[in-house]
Backbone as a ProteinNet text record, in pm:
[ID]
protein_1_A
[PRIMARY]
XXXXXXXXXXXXXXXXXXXXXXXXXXXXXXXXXXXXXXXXXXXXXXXXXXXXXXXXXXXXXXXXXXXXXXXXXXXXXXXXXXXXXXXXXXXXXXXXXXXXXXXXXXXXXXXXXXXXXXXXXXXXXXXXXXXXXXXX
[TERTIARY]
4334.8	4229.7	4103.8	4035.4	3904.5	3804.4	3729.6	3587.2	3494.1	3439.4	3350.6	3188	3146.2	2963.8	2908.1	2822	2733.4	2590.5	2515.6	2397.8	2294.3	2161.4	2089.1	2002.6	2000.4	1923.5	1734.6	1661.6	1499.1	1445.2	1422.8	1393.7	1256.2	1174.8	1031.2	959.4	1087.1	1026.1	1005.7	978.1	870	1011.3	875.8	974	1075	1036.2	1064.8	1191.4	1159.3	1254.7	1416.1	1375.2	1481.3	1586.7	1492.8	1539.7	1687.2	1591.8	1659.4	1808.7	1810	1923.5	2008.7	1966.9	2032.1	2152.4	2053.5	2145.7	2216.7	2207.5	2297.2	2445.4	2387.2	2478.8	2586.9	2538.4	2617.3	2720.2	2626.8	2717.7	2847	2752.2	2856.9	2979.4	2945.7	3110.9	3187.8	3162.5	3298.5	3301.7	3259.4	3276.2	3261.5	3333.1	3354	3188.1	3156.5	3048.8	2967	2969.5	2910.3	2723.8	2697.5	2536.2	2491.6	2344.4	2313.3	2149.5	2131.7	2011.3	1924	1832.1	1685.6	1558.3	1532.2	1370.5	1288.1	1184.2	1135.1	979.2	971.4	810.8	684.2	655.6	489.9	486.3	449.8	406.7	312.9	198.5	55.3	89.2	184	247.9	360.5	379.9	519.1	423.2	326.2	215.9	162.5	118.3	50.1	193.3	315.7	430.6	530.4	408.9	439.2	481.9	618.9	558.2	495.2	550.4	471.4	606.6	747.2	870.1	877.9	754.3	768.5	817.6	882.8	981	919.2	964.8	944.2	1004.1	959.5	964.2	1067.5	1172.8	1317.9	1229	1164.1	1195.1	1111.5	1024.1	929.5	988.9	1088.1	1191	1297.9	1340.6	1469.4	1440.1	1295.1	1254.8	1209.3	1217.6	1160.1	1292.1	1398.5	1569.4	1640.3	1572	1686.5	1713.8	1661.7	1725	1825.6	1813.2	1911.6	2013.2	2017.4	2127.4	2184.4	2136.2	2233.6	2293.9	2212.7	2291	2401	2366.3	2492.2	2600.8	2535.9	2701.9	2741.7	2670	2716.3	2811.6	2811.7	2868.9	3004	3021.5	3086.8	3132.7	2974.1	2969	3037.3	3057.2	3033.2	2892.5	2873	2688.5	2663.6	2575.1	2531.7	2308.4	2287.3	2145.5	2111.2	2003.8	1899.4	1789.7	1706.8	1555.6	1501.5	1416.1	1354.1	1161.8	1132.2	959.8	922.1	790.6	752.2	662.1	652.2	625.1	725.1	741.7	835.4	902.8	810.5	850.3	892	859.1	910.1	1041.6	1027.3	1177.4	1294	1270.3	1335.5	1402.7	1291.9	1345.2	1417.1	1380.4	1492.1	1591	1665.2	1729.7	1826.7	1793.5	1866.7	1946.8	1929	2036.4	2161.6	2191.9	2314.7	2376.5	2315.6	2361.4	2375.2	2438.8	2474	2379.9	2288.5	2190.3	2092.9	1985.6	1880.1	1858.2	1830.4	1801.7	1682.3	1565.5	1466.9	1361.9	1305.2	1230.1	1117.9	1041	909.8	875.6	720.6	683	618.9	734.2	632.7	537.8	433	297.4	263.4	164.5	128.2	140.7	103	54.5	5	-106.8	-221	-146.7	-129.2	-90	18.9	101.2	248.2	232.8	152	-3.5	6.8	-41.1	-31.5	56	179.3	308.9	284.4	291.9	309.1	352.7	280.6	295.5	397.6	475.3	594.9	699.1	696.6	798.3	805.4	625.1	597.8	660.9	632.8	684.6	793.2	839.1	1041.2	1122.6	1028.8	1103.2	1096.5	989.4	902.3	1039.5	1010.9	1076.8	1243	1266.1	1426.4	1505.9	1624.6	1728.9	1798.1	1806.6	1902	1882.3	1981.5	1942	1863.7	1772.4	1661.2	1703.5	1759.4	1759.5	1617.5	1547.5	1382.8	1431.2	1437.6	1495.3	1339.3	1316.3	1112.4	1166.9
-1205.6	-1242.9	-1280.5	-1430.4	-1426.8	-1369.9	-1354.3	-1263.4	-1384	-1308.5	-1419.1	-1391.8	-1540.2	-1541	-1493.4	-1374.2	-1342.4	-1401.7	-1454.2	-1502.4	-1403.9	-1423.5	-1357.1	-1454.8	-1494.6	-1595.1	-1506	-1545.7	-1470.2	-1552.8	-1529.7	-1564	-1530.5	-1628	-1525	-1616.2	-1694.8	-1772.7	-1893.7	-1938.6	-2058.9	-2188.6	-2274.1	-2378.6	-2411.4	-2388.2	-2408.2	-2281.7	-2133.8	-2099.5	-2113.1	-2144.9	-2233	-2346.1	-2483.6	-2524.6	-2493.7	-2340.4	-2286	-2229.1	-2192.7	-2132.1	-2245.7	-2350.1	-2458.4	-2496.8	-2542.9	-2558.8	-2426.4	-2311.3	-2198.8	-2242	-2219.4	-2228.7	-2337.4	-2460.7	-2570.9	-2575.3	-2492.7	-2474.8	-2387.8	-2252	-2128.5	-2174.4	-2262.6	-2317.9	-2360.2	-2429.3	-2508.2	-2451.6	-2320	-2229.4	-2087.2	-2008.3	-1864.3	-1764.4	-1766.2	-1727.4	-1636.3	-1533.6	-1408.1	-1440.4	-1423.5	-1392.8	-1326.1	-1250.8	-1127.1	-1194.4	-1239.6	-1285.4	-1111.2	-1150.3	-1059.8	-1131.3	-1001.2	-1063.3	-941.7	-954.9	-840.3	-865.4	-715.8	-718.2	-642.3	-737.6	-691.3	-537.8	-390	-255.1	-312.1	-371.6	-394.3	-430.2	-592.2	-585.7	-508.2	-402.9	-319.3	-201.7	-165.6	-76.7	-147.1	-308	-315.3	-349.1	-376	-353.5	-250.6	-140	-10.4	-18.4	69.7	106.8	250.2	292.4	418.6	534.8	476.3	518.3	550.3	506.1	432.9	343.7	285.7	183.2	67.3	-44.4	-171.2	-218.8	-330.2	-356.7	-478.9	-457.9	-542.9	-724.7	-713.2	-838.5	-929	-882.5	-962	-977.4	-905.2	-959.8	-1098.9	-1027	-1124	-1264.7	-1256.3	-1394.2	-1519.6	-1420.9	-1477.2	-1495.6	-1417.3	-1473.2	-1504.6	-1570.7	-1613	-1763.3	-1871.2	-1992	-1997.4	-1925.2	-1859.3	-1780.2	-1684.1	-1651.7	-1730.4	-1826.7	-1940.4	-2006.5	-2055.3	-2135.9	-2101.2	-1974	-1938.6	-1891.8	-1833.9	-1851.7	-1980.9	-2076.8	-2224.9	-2242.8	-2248.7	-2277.9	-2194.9	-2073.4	-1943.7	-1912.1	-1909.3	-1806	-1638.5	-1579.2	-1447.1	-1398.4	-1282.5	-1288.6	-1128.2	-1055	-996.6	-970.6	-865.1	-917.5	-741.9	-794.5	-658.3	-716	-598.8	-609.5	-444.5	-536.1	-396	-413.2	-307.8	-303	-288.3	-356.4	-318.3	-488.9	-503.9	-643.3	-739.8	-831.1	-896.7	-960	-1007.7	-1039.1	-877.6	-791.1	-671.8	-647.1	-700	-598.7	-731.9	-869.3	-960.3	-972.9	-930.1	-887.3	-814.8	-648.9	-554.6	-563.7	-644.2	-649.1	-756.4	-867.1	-955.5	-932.4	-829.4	-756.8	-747.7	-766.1	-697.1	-839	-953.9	-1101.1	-1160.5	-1280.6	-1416.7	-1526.2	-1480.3	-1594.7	-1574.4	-1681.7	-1629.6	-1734.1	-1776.1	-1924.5	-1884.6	-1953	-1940.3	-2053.2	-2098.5	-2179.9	-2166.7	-2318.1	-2334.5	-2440.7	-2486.9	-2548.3	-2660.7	-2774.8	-2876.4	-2908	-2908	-2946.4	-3070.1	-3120	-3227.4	-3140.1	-3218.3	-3123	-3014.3	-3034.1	-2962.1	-2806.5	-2816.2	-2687.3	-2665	-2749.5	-2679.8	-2558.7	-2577.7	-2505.1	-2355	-2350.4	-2210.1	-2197.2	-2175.8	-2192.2	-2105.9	-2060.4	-1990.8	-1834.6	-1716.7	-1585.9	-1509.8	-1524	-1474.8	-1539.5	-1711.9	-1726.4	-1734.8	-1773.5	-1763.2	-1654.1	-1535.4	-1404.2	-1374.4	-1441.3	-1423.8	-1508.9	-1639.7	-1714.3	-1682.5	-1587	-1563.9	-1455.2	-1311.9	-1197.8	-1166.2	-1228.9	-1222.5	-1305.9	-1203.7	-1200	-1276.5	-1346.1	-1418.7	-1591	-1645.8	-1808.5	-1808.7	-1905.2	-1892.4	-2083.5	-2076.2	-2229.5	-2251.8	-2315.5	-2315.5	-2445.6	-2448.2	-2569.1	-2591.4	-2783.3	-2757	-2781.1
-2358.9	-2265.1	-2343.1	-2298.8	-2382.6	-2332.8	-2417	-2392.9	-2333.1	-2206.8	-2163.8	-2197.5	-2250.1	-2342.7	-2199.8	-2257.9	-2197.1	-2184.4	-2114.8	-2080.9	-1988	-2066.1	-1928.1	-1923.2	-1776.8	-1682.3	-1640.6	-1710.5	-1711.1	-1548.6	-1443.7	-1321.3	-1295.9	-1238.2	-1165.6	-1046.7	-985.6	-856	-890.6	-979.1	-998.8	-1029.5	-1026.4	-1001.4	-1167.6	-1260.5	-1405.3	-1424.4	-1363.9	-1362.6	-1251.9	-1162.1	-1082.4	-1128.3	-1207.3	-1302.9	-1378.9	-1443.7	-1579	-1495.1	-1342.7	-1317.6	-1272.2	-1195.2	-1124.1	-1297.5	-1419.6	-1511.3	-1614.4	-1581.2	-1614.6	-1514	-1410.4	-1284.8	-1359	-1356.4	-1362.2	-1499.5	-1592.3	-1716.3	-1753.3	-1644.5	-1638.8	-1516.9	-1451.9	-1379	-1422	-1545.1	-1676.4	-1767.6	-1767.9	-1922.2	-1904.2	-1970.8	-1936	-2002.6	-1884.8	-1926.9	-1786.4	-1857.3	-1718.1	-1750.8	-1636.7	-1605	-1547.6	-1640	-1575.7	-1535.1	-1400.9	-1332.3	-1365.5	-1435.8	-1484.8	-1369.2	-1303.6	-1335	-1352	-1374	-1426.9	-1303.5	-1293.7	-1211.1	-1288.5	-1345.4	-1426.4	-1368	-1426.5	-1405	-1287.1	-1319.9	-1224.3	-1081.7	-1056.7	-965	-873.3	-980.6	-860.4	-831.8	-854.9	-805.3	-709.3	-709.9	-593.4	-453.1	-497.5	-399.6	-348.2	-410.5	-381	-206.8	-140.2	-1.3	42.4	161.1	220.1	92.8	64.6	-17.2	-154.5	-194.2	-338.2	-382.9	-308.4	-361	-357.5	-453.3	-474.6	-350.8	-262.6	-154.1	-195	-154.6	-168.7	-129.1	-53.6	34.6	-43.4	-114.3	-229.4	-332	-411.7	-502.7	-438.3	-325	-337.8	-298.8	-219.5	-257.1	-363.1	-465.2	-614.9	-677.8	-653.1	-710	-613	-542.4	-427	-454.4	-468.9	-565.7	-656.5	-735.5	-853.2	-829	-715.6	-610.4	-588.3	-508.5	-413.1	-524.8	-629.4	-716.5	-834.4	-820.9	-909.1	-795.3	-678.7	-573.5	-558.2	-529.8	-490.6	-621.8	-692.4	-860.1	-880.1	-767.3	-791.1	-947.8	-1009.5	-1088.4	-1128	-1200.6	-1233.4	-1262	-1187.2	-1210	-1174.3	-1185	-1147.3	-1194.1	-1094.1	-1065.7	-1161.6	-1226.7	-1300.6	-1272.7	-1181.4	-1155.7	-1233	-1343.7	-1407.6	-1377.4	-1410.2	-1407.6	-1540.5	-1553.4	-1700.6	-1767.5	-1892.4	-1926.6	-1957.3	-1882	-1918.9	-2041.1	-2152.3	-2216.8	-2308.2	-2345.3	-2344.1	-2324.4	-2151.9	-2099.8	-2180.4	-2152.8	-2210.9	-2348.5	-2406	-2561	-2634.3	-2521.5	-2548	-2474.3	-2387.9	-2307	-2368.9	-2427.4	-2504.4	-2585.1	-2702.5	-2776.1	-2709.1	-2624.8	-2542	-2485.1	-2512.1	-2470.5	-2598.3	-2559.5	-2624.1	-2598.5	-2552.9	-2564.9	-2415.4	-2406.4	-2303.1	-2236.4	-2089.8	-2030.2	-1977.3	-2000.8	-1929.6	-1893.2	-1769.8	-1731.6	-1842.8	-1867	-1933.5	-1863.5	-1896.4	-1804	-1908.8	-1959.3	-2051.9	-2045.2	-2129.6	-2194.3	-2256	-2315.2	-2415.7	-2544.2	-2679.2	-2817.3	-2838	-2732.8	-2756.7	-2663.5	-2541.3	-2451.2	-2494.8	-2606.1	-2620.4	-2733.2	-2824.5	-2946.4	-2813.8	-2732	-2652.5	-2507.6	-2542.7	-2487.1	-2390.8	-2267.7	-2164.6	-2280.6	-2249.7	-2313.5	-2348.3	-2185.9	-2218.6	-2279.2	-2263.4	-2331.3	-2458.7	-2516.6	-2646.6	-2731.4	-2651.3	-2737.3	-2724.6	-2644.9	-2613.9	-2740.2	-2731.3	-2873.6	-2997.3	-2994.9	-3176.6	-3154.7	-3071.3	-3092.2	-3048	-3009.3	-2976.4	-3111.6	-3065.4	-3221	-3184.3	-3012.6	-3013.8	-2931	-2982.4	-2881.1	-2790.4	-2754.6	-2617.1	-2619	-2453.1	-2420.8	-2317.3	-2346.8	-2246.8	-2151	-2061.3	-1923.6	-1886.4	-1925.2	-1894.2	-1703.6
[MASK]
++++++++++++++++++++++++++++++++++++++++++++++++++++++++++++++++++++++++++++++++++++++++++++++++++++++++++++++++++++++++++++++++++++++++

């Protein structure tokens, strides 16, 4: 039996990361390849989506991976979903060790703004040990 490449798909609503899943999706349908849809909720923000429970309020996540849902079911992917708290590029970094590589939305620039790359992904490309595909 072959071993299927693991990928983790980095998600956070936006339109660049949507992108990044529409072409995971499309890749992981012609190639054995499991995906673990990440998104991560900034510490600051899951305090202010605290409820009366403590709990992170489901319905504000699953709207931020719900594109990336549909499109890796539409594709009928292998997939499963990790929602962690904390800094993202953080949780991304230590979380990568355990993959074959990373897909994540960026949002192309000119010269000058590409010089200060969006934070997290900046520090996802410097600090991760492993492949980072950026979908602009």
């Amino acid at each position: 039996m072959e071993n299927k490449m693991l990928m983790l798909l980095c998600v956070d609503g936006s339109e660049n990361s949507n992108r990044a899943a529409s072409y995971l999706a499309r890749l992981a349908a012609c190639s054995n390849i499991k995906v673990t849809l990440l998104h991560v909720v900034p510490e600051k923000k899951a305090i202010e989506h605290l409820d009366d429970n403590q709990e992170i309020r489901r319905s504000a996540i699953e709207h931020r991976i719900e594109f990336a849902v549909n499109a890796l079911n539409d594709a009928s992917v292998d997939y499963i979903e990790s929602i962690q708290i904390g800094d993202p590029d953080e949780v991304i970094v230590e979380m990568s060790n355990k993959y074959d590589g990373i897909v994540m939305g960026y949002k192309g620039h000119g010269v000058i703004e590409t010089l200060f790359m969006g934070s997290v992904t900046e520090k996802v490309m410097k600090e991760a040990k492993k492949p980072v595909i950026l979908v602009p």
